[in-house]
OpenMM code with the backbone's topology and positions (N, CA, C; nanometers):
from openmm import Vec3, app, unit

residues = "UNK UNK UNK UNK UNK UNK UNK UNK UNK UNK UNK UNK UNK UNK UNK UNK UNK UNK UNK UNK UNK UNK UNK UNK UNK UNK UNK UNK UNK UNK UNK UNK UNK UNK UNK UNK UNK UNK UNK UNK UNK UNK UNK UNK UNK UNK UNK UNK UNK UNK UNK UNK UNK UNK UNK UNK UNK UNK UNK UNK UNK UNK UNK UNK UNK UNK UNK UNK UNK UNK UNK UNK UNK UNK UNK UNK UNK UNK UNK UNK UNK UNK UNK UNK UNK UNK UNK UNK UNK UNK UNK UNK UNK UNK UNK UNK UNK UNK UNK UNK UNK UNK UNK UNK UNK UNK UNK UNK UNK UNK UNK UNK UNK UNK UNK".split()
positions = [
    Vec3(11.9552, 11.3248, 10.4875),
    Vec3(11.8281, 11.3910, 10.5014),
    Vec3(11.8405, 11.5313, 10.4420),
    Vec3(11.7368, 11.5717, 10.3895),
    Vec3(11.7230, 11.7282, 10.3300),
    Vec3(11.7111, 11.7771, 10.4249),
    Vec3(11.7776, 11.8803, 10.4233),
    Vec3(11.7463, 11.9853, 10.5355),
    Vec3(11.7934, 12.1280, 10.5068),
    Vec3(11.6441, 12.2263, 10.5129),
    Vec3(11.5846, 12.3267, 10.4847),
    Vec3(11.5726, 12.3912, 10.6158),
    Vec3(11.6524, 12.5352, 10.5883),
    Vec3(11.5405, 12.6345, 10.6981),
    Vec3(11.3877, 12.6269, 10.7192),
    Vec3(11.3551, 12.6420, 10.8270),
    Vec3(11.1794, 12.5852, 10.8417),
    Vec3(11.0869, 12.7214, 10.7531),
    Vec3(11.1403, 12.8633, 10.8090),
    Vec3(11.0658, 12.9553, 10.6463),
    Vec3(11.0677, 12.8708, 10.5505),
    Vec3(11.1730, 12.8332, 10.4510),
    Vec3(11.1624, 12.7561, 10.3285),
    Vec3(11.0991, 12.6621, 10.3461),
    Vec3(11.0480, 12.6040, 10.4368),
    Vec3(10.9759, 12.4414, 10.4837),
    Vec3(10.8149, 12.5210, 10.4376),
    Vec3(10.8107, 12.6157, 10.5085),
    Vec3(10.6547, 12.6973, 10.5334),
    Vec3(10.6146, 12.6967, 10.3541),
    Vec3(10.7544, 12.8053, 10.2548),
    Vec3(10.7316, 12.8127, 10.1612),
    Vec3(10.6894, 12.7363, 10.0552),
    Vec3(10.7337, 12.6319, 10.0703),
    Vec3(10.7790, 12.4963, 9.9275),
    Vec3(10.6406, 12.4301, 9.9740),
    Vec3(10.5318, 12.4520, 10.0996),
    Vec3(10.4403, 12.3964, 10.1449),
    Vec3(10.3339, 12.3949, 10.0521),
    Vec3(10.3368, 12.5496, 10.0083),
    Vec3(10.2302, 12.5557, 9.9190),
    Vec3(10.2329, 12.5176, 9.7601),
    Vec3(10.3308, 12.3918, 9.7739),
    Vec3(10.2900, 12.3229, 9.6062),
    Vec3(10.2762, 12.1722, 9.6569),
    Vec3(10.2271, 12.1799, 9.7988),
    Vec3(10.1258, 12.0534, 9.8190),
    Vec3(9.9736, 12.0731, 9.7813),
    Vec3(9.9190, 12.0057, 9.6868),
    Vec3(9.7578, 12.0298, 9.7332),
    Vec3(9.7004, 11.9474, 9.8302),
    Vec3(9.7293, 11.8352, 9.9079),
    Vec3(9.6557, 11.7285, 9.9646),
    Vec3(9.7570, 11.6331, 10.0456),
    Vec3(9.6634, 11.5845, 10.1370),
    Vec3(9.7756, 11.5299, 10.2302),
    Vec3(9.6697, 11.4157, 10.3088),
    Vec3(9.6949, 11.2911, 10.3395),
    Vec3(9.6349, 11.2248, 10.3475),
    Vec3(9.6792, 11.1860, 10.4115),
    Vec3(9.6869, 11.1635, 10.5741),
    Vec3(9.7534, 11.0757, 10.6769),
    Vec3(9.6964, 10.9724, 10.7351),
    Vec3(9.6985, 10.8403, 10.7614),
    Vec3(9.6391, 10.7478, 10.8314),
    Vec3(9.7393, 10.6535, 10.9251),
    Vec3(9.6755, 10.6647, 11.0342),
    Vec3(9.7431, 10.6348, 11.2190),
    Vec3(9.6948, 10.5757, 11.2895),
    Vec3(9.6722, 10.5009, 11.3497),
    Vec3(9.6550, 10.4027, 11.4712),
    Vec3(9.6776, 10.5765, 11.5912),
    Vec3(9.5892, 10.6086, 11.6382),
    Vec3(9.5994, 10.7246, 11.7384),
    Vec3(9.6412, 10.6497, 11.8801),
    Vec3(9.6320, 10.4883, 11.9231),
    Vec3(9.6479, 10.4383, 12.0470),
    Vec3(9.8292, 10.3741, 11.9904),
    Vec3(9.8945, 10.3295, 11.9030),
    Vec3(10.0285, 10.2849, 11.8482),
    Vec3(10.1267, 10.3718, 11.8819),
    Vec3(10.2103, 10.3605, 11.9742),
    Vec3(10.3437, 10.4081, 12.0110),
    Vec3(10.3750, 10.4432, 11.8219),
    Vec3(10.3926, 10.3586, 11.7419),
    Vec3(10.4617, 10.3210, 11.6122),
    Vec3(10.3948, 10.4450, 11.4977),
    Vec3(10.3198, 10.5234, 11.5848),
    Vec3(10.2331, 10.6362, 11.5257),
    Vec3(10.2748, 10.7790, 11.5277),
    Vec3(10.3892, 10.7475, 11.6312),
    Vec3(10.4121, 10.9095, 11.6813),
    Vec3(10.4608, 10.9848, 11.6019),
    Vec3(10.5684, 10.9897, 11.4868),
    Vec3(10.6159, 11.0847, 11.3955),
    Vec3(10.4904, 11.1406, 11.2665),
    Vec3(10.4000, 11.0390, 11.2951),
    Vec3(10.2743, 11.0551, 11.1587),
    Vec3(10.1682, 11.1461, 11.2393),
    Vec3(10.1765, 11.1035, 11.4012),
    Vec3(10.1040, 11.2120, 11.4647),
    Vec3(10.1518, 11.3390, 11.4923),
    Vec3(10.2174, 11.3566, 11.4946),
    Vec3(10.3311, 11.4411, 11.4773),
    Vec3(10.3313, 11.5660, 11.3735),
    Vec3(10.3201, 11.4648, 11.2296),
    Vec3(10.3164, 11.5466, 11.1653),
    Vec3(10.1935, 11.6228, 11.1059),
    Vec3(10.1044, 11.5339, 11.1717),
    Vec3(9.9538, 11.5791, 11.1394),
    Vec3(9.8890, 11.7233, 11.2401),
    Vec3(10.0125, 11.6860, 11.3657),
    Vec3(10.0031, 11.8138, 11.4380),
    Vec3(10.0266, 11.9652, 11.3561),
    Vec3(10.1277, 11.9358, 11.3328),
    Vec3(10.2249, 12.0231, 11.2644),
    Vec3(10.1986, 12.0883, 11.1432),
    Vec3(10.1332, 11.9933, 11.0434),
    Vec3(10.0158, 12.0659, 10.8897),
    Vec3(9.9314, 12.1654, 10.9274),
    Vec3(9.8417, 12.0581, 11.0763),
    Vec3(9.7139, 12.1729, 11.0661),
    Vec3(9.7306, 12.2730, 11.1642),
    Vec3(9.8918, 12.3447, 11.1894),
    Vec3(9.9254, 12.4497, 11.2970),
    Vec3(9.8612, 12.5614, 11.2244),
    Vec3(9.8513, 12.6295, 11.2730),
    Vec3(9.8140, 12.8346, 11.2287),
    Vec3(9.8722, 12.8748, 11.1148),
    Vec3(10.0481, 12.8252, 11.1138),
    Vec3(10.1310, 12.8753, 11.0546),
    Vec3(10.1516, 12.8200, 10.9156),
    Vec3(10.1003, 12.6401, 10.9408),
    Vec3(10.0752, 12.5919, 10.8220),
    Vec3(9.9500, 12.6042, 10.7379),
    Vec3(9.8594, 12.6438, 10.7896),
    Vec3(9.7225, 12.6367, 10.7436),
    Vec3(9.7328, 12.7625, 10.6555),
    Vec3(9.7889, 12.8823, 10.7167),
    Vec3(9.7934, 13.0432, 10.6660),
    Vec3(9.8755, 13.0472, 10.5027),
    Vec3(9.9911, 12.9433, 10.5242),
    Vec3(10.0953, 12.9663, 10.4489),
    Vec3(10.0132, 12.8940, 10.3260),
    Vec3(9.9246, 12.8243, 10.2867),
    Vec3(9.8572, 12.7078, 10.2353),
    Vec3(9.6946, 12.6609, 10.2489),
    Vec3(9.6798, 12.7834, 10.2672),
    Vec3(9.5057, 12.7507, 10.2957),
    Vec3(9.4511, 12.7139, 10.2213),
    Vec3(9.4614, 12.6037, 10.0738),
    Vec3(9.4060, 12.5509, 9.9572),
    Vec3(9.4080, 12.3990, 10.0269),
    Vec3(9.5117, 12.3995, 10.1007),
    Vec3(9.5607, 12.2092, 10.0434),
    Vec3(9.4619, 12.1549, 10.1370),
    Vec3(9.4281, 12.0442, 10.1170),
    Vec3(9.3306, 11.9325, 10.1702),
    Vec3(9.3951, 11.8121, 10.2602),
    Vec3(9.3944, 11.8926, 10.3891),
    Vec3(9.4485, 11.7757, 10.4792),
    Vec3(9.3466, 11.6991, 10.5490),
    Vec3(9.3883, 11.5371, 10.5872),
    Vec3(9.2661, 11.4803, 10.6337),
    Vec3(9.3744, 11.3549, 10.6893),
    Vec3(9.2954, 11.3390, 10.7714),
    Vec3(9.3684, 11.2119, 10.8830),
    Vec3(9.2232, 11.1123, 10.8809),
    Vec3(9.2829, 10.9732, 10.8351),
    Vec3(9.2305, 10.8482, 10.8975),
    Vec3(9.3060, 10.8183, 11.0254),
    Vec3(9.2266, 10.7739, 11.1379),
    Vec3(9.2552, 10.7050, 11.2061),
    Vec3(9.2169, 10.5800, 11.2976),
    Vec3(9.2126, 10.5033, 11.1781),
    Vec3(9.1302, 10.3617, 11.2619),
    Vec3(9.2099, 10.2851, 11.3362),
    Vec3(9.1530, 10.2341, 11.4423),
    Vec3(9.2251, 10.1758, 11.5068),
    Vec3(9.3253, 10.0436, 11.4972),
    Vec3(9.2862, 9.9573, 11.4091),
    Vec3(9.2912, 9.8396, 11.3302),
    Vec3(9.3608, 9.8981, 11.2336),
    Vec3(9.4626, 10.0197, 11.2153),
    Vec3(9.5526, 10.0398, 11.1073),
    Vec3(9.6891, 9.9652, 11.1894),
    Vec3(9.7887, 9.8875, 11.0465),
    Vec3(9.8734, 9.8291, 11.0962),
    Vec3(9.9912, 9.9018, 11.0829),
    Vec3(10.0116, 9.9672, 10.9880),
    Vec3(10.1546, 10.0874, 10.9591),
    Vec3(10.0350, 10.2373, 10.9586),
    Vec3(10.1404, 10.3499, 10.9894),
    Vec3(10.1099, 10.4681, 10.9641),
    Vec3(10.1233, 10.4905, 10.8276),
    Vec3(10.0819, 10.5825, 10.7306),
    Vec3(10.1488, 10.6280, 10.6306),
    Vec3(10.0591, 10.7550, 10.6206),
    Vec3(10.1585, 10.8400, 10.5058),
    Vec3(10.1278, 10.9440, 10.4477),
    Vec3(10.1564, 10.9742, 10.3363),
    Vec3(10.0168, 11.0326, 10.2422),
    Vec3(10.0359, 11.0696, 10.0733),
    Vec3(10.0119, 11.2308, 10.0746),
    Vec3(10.0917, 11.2291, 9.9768),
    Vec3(10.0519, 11.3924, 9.9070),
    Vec3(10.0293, 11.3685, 9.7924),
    Vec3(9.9822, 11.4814, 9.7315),
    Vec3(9.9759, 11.4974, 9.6268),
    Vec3(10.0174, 11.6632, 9.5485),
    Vec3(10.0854, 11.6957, 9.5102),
    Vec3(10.1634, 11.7921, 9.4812),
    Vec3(10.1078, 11.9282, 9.3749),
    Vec3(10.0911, 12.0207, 9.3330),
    Vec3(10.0217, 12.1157, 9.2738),
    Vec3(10.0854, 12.0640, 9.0736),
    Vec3(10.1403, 11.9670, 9.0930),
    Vec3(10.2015, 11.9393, 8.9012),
    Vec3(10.1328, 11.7692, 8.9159),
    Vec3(10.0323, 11.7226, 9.0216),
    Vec3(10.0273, 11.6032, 8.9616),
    Vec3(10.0683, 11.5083, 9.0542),
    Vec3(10.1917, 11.5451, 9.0654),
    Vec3(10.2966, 11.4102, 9.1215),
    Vec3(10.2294, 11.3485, 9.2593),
    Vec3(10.2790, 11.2618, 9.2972),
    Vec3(10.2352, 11.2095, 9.3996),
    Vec3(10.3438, 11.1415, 9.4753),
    Vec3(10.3289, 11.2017, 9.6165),
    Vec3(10.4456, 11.1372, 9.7351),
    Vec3(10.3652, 11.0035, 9.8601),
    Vec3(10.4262, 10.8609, 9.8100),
    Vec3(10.3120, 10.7786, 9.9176),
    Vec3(10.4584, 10.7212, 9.9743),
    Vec3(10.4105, 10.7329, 10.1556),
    Vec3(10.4862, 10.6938, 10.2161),
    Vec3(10.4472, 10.5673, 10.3089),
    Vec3(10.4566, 10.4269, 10.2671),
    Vec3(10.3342, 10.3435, 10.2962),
    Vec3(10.3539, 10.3087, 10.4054),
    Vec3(10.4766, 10.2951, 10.4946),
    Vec3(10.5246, 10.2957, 10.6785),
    Vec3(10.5716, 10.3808, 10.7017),
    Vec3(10.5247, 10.4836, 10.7653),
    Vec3(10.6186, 10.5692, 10.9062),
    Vec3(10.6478, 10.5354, 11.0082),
    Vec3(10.6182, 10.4270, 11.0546),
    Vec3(10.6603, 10.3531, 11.1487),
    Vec3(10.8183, 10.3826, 11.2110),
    Vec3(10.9291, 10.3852, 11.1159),
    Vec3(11.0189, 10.3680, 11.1577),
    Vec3(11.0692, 10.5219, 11.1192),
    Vec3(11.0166, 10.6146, 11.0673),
    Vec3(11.0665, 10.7206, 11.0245),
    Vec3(11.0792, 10.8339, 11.1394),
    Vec3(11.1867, 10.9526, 11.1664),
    Vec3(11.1524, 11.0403, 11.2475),
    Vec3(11.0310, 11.1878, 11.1475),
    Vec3(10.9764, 11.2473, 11.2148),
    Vec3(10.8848, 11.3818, 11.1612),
    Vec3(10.9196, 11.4422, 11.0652),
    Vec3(11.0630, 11.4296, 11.1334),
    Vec3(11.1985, 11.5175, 11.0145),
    Vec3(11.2252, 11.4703, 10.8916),
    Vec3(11.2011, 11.3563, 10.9074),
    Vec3(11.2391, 11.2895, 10.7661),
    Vec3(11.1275, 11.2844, 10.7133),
    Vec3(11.0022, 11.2748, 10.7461),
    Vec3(10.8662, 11.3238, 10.6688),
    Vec3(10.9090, 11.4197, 10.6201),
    Vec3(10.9352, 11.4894, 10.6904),
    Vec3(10.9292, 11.6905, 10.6205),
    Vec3(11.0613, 11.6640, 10.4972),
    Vec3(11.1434, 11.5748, 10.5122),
    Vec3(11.2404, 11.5844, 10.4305),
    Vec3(11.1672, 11.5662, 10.3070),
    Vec3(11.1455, 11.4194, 10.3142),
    Vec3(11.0579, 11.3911, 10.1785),
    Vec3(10.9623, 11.4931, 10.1368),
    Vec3(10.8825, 11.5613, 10.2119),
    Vec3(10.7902, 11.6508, 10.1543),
    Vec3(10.8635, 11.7561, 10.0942),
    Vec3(10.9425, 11.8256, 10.1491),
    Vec3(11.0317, 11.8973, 10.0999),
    Vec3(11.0904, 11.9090, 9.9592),
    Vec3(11.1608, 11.7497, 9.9470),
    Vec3(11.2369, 11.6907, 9.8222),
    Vec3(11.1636, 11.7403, 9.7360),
    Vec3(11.0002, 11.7004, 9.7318),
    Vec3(10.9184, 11.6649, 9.6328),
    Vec3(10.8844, 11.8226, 9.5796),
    Vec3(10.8574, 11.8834, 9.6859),
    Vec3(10.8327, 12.0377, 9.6511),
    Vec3(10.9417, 12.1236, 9.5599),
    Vec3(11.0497, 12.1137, 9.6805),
    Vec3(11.1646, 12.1858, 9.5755),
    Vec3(11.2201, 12.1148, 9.4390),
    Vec3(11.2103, 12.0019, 9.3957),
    Vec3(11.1522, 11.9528, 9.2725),
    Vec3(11.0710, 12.0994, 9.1783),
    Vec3(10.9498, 12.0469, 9.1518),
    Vec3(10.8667, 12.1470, 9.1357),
    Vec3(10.8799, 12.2990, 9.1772),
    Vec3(10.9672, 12.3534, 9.2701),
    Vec3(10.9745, 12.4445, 9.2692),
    Vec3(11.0780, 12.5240, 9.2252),
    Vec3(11.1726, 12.4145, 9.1621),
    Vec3(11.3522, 12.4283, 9.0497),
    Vec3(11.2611, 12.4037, 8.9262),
    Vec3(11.1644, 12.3682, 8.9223),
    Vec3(11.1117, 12.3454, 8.7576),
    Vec3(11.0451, 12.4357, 8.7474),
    Vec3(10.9402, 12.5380, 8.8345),
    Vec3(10.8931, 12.6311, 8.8188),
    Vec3(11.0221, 12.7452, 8.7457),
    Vec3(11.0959, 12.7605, 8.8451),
    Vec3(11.1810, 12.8547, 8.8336),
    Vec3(11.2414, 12.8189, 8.7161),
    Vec3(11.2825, 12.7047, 8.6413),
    Vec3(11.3674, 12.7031, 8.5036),
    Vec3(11.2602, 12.7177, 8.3840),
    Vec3(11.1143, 12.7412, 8.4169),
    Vec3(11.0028, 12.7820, 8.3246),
    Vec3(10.9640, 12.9117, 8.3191),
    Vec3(11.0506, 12.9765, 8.4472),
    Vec3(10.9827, 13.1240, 8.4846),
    Vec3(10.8821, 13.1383, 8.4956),
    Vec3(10.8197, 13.0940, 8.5747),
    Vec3(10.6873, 13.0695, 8.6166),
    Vec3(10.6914, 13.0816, 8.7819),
    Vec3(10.6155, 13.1768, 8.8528),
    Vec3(10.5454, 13.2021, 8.9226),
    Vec3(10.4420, 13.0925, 8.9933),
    Vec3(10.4725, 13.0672, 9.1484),
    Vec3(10.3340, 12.9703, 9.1868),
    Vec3(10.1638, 13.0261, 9.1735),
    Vec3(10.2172, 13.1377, 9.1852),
    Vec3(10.0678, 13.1864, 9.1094),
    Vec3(9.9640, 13.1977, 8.9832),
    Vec3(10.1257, 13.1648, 8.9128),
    Vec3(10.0506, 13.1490, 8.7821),
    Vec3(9.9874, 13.0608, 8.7401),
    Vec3(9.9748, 12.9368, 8.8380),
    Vec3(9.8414, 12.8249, 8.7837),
    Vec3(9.7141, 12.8642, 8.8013),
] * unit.nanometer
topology = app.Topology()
chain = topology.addChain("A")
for resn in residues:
    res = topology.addResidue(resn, chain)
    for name in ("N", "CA", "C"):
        topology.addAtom(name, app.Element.getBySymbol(name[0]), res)
């Protein structure tokens, strides 16, 4: 698992644009996707990232959890069961995908501001 100081978690946040979670809210098999949907729309995440577009489905009649992003270069992270995943390992993957993009920023010298 990647694992980042949570500052750097806050930081690398903002080269998500979008985040798309969908959960069964009554599914034990939901809790790390609820979890993490807690956790996006905290104070601390919202402040650090106030562009990105978070949004939760939650129908009841969903059979796996999952979660997509979509990243500030394009890319796209789909995670089609969380079911079996812990929160942490969400954040890992989100993470991965960011500091990606955020080692390619830096070998372009480029600034996240500069888009």
């Amino acid at each position: 698992m990647y694992r980042i100081p949570p500052r750097e978690g806050v930081r690398l946040y903002k080269y998500v644009a979008s985040v798309e979670i969908g959960f069964n809210p009554w599914d034990s098999k939901s809790t790390s996707t609820r979890e993490l949907w807690r956790r996006l729309s905290s104070a601390k995440m919202v402040k650090s990232n106030p562009k990105v577009e978070l949004s939760a489905k939650m129908p009841v009649d969903l059979k796996q959890p999952f979660t997509k992003l979509k990243f500030l270069d394009g890319s796209t992270l789909h995670l089609e069961d969380t079911s079996t995943m812990r929160v942490e390992e969400i954040f890992s993957e989100i993470n991965m995908g960011a500091a990606r993009i955020d080692n390619q920023y830096m070998k372009e010298g480029k600034e996240l501001d500069d888009d």
